[in-house]
C-alpha positions, 0 to 999 in steps of 0.5 A: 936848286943843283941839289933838286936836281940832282935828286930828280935826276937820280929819281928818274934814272932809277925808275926807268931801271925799274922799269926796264927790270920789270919789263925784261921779268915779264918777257921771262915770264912769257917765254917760260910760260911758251915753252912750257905750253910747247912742253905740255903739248908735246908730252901730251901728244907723245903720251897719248899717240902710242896709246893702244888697247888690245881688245882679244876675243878668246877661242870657245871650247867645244867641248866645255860647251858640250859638258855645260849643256849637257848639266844643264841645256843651254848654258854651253851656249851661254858660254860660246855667246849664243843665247838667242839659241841656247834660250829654247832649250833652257825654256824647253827644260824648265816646261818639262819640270814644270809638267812633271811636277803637275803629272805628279801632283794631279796623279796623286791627288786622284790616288788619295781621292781613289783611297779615301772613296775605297775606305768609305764604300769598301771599309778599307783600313787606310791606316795601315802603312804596310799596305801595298800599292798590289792590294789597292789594284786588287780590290779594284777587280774583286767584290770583297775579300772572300770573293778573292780568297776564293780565286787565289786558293782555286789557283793555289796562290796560298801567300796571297790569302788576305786576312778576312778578319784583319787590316786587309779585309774590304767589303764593297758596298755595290759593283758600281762603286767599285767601279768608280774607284777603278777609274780612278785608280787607274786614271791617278797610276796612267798620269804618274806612269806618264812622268816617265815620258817627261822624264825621256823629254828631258834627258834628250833635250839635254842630248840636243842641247849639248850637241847644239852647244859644240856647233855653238862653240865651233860657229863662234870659233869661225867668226873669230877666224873671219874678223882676222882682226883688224886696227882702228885708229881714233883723234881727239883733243885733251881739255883742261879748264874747258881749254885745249891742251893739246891732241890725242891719238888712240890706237886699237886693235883687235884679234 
């Protein structure tokens, strides 16, 4: 019997040793977790509340404003942020080349349609390259070729004879249709000579658009000068597991 409870005794004092063991581990446990939450907190805190972002608006160039619309009309206000103006010009640009390129095609398609009437009712050879575009104005104010042999000899024009018997000769077939060809010799010659005023329109719009652009440039510049910049201060907290680890400051400045 001594021995039982001797034994029990013994069985006793160290399962309460255990215990208190066990207790004090778990009491280390929850300080070390404590001070490593305030740790947590604190880097957090000190990591993030000097945090800057510097935002810098750099300064236009009047002058690379200047030559980038002067290559081409809006992009120096591209370059200095003012689209909204620059998008005229460049409009302006592409209807211009656009209406030469219509001058162009429209002009020559009445020549072609003027030739092809003159080699059908004049008996022009077209194909003859070295035909000038003198020869195709002078059969215009002339019946036939003898007709304006005659002229130019009267006047002693001698080295603008034509050929009767070669590639020069033509004969029209009735005054009327000469005329017909006329107008429309004429007509095709004005719309291709009109290209030059398209031609005028895009080389001031280039002018208009570059000055614009330095004025672009110099505005942009002044609002800089304005905003004098400035400070924004902005909190929030860290998450981690969809729990708060801590809190955030962010400081920004801009110039």
């Amino acid at each position: 019997m001594k021995v039982k409870a001797i034994i029990l005794t013994l069985c006793f004092v160290l399962t309460l040793s255990a215990q208190q063991n066990n207790f004090r581990l778990k009491q280390n446990d929850f300080r070390l977790n404590k001070e490593s939450k305030i740790l947590t907190y604190t880097s957090l805190f000190d990591s993030n509340a000097q945090e800057k972002t510097k935002i810098t608006k750099s300064k236009k160039s009047p002058d690379l404003a200047f030559l980038y619309s002067l290559i081409v009309p809006g992009l120096g206000h591209v370059y200095a942020n003012k689209f909204e103006t620059g998008k005229y010009f460049i409009i302006a640009e592409a209807a211009a080349w656009l209406t030469y390129v219509v001058f162009s095609g429209y002009g020559n398609w009445l020549l072609d349609d003027a030739y092809s009437y003159s080699e059908t009712h004049a008996g022009v050879n077209l194909s003859d390259k070295e035909k000038d575009d003198k020869f195709f104005t002078n059969i215009a104010n002339y019946n036939n070729v003898y007709e304006y042999n005659d002229e130019k000899l009267r006047f002693g024009e001698y080295d603008e004879v034509y050929d009767p018997e070669g590639s020069y000769s033509f004969y029209w077939d009735s005054p009327a249709n000469r005329e017909i060809y006329r107008e429309d010799k004429i007509a095709g010659d004005r719309t291709l000579n009109d290209r030059l005023f398209v031609i005028g329109a895009v080389v001031i719009n280039h002018i208009v658009s570059a000055i614009s652009a330095v004025f672009a440039a110099n505005s942009y510049n002044d609002e800089i000068k304005k905003s004098g910049g400035g400070f924004s201060l902005r909190a929030g907290v860290q998450k981690h597991y969809n729990k708060i680890d801590g809190f955030a400051l962010k400081l920004v400045k801009w110039f």
